[in-house]
DRENDO-1510 file (C-alpha; in Angstrom, 1 decimal, always signed):
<recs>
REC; n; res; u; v; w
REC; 1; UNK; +7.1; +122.9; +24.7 .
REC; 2; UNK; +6.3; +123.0; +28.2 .
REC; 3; UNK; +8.1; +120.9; +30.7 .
REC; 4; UNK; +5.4; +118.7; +32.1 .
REC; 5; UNK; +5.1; +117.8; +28.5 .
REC; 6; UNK; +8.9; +117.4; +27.9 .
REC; 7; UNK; +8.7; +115.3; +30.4 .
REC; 8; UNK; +5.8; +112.9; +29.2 .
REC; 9; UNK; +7.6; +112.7; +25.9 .
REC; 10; UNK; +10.7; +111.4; +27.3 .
REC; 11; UNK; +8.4; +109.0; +29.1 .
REC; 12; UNK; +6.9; +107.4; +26.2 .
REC; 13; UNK; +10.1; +107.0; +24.3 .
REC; 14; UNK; +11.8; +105.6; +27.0 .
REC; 15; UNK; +8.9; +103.1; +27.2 .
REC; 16; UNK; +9.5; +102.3; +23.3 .
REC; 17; UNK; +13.0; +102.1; +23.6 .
REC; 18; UNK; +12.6; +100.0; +26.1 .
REC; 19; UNK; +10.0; +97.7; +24.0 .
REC; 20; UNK; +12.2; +97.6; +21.2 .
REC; 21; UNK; +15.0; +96.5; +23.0 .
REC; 22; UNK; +13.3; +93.7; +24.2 .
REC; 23; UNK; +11.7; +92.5; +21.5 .
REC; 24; UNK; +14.6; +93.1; +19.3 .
REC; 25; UNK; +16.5; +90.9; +21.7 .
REC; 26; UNK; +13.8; +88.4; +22.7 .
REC; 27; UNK; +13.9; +87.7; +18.6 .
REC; 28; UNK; +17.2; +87.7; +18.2 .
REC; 29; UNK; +18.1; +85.1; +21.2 .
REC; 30; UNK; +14.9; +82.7; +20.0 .
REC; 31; UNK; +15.9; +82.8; +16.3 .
REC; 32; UNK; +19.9; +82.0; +17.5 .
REC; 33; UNK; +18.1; +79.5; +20.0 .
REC; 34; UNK; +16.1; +78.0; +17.4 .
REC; 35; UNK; +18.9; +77.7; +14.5 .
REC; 36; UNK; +21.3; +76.1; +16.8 .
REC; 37; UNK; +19.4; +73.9; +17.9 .
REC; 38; UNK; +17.6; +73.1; +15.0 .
REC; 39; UNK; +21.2; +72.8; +12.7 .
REC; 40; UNK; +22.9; +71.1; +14.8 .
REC; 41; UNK; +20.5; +68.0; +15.7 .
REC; 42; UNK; +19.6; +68.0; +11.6 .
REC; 43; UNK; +23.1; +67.6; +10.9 .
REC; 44; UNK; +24.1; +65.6; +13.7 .
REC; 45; UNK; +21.2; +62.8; +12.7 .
REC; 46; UNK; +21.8; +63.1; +9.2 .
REC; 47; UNK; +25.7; +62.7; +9.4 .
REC; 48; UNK; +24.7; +59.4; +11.8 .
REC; 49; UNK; +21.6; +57.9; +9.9 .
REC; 50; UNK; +23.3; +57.9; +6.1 .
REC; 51; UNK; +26.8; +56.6; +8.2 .
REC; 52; UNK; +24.5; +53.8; +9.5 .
REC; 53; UNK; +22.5; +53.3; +6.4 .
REC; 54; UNK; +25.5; +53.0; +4.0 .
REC; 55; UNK; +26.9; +50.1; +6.3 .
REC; 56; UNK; +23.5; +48.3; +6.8 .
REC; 57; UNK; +20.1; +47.4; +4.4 .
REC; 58; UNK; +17.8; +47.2; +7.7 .
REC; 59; UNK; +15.7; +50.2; +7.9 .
REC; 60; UNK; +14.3; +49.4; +11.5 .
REC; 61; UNK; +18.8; +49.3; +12.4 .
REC; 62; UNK; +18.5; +52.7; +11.1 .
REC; 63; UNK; +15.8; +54.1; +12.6 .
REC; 64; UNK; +16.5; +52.6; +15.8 .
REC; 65; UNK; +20.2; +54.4; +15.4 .
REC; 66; UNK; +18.3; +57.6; +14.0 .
REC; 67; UNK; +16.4; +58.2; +17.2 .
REC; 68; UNK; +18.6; +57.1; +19.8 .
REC; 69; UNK; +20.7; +59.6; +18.4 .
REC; 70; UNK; +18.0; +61.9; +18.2 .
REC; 71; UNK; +16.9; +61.7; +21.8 .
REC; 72; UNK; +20.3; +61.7; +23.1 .
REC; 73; UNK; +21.4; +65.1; +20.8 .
REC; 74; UNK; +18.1; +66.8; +22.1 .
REC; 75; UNK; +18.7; +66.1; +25.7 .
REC; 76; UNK; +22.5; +67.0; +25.4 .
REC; 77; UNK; +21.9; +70.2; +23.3 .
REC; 78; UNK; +19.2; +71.0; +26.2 .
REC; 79; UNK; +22.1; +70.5; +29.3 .
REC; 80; UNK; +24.3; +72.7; +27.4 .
REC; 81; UNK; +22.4; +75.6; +26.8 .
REC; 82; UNK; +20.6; +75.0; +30.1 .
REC; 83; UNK; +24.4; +75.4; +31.4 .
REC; 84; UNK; +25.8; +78.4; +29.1 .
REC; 85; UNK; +22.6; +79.8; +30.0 .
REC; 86; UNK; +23.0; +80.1; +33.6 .
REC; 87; UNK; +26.5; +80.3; +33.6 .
REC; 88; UNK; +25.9; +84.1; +31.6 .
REC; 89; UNK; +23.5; +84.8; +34.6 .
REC; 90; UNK; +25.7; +83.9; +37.4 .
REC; 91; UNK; +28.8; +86.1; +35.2 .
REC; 92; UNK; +26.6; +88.8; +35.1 .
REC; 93; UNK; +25.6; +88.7; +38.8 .
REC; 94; UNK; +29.1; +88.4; +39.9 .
REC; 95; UNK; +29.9; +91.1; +38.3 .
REC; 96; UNK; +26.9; +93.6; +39.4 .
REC; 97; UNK; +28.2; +92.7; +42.7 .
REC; 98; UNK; +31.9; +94.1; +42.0 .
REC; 99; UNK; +30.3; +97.2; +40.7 .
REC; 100; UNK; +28.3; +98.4; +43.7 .
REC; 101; UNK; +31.6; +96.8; +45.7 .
REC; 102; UNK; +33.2; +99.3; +43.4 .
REC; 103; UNK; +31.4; +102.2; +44.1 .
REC; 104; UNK; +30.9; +102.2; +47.4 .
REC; 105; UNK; +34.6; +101.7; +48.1 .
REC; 106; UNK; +35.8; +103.6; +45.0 .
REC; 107; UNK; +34.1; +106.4; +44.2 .
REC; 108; UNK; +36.4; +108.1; +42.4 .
REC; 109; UNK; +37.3; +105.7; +40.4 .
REC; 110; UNK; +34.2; +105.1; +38.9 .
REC; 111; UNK; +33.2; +108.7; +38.6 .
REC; 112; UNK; +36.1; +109.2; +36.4 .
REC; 113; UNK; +35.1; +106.4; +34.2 .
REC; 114; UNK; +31.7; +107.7; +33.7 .
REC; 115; UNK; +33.6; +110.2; +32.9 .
REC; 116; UNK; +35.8; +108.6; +30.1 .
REC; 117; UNK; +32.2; +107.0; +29.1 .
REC; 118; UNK; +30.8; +110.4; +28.1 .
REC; 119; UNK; +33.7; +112.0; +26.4 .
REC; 120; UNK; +34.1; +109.4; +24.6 .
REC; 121; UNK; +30.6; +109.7; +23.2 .
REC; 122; UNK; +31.7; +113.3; +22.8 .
REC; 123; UNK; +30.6; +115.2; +26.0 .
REC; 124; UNK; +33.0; +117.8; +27.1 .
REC; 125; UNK; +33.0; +120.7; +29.0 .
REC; 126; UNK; +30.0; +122.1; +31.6 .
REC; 127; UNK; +27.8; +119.5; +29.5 .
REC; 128; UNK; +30.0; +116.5; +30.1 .
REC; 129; UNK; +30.4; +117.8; +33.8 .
REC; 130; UNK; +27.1; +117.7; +34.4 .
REC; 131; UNK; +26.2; +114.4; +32.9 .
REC; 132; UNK; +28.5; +112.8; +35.3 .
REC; 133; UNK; +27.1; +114.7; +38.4 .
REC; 134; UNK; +23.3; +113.5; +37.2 .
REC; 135; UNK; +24.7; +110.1; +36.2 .
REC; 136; UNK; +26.5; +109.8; +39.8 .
REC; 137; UNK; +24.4; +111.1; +41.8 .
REC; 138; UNK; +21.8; +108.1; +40.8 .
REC; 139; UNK; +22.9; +104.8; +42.0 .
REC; 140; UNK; +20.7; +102.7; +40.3 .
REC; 141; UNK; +21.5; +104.9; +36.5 .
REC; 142; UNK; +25.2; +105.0; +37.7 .
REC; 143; UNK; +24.9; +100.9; +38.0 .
REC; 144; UNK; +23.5; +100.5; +34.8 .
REC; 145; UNK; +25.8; +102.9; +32.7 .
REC; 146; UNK; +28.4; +100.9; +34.1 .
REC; 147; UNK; +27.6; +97.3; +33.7 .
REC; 148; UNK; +26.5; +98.6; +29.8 .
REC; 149; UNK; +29.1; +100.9; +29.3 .
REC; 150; UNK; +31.9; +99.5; +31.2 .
REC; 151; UNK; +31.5; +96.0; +31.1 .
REC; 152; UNK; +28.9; +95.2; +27.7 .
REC; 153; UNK; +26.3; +93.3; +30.3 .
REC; 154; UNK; +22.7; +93.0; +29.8 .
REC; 155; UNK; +20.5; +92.1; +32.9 .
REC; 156; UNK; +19.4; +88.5; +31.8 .
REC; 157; UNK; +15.7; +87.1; +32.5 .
REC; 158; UNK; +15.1; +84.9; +35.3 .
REC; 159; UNK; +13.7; +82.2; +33.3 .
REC; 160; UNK; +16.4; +82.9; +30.5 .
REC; 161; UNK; +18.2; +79.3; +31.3 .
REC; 162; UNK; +14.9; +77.1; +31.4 .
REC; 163; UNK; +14.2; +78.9; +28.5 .
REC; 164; UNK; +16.7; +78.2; +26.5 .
REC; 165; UNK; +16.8; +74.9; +27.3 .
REC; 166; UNK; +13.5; +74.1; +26.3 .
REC; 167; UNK; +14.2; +76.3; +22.7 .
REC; 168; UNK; +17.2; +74.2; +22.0 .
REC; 169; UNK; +16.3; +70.9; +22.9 .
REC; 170; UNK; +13.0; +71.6; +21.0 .
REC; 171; UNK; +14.2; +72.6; +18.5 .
REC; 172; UNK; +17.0; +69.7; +18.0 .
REC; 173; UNK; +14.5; +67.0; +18.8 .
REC; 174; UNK; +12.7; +68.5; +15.1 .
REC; 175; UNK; +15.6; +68.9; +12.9 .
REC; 176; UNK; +16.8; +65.7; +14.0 .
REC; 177; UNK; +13.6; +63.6; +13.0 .
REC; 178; UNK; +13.9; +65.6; +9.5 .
REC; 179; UNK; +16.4; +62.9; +8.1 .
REC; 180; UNK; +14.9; +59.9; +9.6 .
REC; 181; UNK; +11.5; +61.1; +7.6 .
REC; 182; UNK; +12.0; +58.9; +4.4 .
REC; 183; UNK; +13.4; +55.9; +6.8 .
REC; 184; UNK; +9.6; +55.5; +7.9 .
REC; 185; UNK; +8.1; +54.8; +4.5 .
REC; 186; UNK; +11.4; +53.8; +2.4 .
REC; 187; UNK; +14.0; +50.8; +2.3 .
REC; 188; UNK; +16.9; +52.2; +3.3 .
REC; 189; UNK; +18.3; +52.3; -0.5 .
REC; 190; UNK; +15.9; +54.4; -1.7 .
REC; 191; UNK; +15.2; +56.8; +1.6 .
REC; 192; UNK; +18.9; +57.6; +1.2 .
REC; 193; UNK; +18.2; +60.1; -1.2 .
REC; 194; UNK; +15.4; +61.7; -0.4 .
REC; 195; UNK; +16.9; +62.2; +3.4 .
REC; 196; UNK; +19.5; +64.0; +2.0 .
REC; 197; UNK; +18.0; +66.1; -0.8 .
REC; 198; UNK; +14.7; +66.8; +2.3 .
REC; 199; UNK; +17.7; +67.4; +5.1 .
REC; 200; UNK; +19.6; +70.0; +2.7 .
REC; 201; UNK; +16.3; +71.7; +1.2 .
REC; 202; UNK; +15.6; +72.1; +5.1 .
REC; 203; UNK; +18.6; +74.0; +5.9 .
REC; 204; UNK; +18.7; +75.8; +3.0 .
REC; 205; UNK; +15.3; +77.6; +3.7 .
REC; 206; UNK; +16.3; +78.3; +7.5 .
REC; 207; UNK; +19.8; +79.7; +5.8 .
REC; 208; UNK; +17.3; +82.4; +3.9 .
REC; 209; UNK; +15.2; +82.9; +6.8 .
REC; 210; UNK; +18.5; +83.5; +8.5 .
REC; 211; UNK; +19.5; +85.9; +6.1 .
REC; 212; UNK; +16.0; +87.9; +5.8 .
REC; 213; UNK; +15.5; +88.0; +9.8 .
REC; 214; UNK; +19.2; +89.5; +10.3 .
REC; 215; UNK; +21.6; +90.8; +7.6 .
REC; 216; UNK; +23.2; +89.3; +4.9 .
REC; 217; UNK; +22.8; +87.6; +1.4 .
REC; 218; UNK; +20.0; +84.8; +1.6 .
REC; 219; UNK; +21.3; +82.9; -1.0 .
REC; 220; UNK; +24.5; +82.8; +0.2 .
REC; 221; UNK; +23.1; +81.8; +3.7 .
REC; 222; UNK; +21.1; +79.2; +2.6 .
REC; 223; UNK; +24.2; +77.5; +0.5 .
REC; 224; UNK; +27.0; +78.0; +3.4 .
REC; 225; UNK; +23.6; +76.2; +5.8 .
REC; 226; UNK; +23.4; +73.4; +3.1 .
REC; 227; UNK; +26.9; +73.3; +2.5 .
REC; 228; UNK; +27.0; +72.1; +6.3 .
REC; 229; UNK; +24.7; +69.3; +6.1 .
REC; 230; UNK; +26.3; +68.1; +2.8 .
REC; 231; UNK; +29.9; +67.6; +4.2 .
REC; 232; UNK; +28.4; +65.7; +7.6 .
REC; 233; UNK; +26.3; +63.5; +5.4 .
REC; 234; UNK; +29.2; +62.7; +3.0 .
REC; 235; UNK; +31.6; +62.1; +5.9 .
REC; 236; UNK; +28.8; +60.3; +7.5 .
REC; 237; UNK; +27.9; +58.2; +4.4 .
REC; 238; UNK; +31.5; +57.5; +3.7 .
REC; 239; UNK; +32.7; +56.3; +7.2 .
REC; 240; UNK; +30.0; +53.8; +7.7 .
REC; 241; UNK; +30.3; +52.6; +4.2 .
REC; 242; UNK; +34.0; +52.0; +5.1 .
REC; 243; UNK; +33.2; +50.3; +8.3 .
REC; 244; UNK; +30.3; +48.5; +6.9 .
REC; 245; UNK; +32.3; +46.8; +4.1 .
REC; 246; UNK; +35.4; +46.1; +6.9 .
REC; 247; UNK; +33.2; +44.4; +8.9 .
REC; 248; UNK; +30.7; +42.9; +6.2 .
REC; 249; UNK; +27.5; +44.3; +7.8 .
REC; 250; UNK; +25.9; +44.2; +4.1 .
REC; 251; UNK; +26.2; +40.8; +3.7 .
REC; 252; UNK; +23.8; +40.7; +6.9 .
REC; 253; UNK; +20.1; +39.8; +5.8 .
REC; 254; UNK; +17.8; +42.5; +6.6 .
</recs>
């Protein structure tokens, strides 16, 4: 093969290594976005609207409680990953800067653990020798095997932190109306159930999409992801049953 065309080939699988990584990672972050979110407002609202509902008979009390705490767990979960979000960014930029501080002022330093990167991915010899005088002798490669290598850091997307935000809070804001559902057509005695059997059915399919999109059993995924939303309904339920009956809130006409 001649070299021109070597040289194209590299080009294009570069390229598609290049796709894959990012749509490997795009779906990887949205999905993780998307579940936390998602499980966490669900659970959250269910946990609150069956406390709420044990301890009172007036549906519009529930709902009421349902989507203030639905509002307020969507703008929350929004903040924080807003905040985790650019706090990775700023980490990452912080430390790209002590890397080129690095090199500049420490060259040898850091060409010996360029070294120490190859030869532990088996390099030794002329080969090894040479991969650290191609590696080193291109800034912008040299910066990137380190903050990979060295450090584990990916360069994250400008609009990574609005981004998330907007995924997360979306995506509480749904899972968190999922309980309040039956509320809206039911008394509050008979919506009970069917929140909890619609809530649980809910995280039980996003536990085997879980499971099909990644790695791992999907019925085992979907029972640990119901499993979740069972205990905070039934320490929900229990607590506001308790508390309802202390303070007589069922005797209160609806």
């Amino acid at each position: 093969m001649k070299e021109k065309d070597i040289a194209a080939l590299s080009a294009k699988a570069q390229a598609h290594l290049e796709k894959e990584r990012k749509l490997k990672g795009g779906t990887g972050a949205l999905l993780s976005d998307v579940i936390l979110g998602g499980q966490d407002g669900l659970v959250n609202v269910l946990g609150i609207v069956l406390g709420v509902a044990s301890a009172t008979s007036d549906r519009f009390i529930v709902l009421i409680a349902g989507l203030v705490a639905t509002f307020a767990e969507s703008v929350s979960m929004a903040a924080v990953a807003y905040a985790s979000s650019r706090a990775e960014a700023d980490h990452y930029r912080r430390e790209l800067e002590n890397e080129k501080w690095e090199m500049e002022n420490l060259p040898d330093i850091e060409t010996e653990e360029v070294r120490i990167i190859y030869m532990r991915k088996g390099y030794r010899g002329k080969k090894l020798e040479q991969m650290v005088k191609n590696t080193c002798s291109n800034k912008e490669m040299w910066l990137s095997i380190m903050m990979a290598e060295e450090l584990g850091l990916t360069p994250p997307e400008d609009a990574a932190p609005l981004r998330a935000a907007v995924i997360v809070g979306g995506s509480a804001l749904v899972g968190s109306l999922i309980p309040l559902i039956p509320f809206i057509f039911f008394s509050v005695s008979d919506a009970l159930l069917p929140s909890l059997i619609l809530s649980t059915v809910v995280l039980f399919g996003v536990g085997i999409y879980k499971a099909k999109i990644t790695v791992g059993n999907w019925l085992k995924s979907g029972i640990e992801m119901a499993a979740v939303g069972m205990i905070a309904a039934l320490v929900g339920y229990f607590v506001g049953k308790v508390l309802g009956d202390f303070f007589g809130l069922k005797n209160i006409p609806a």
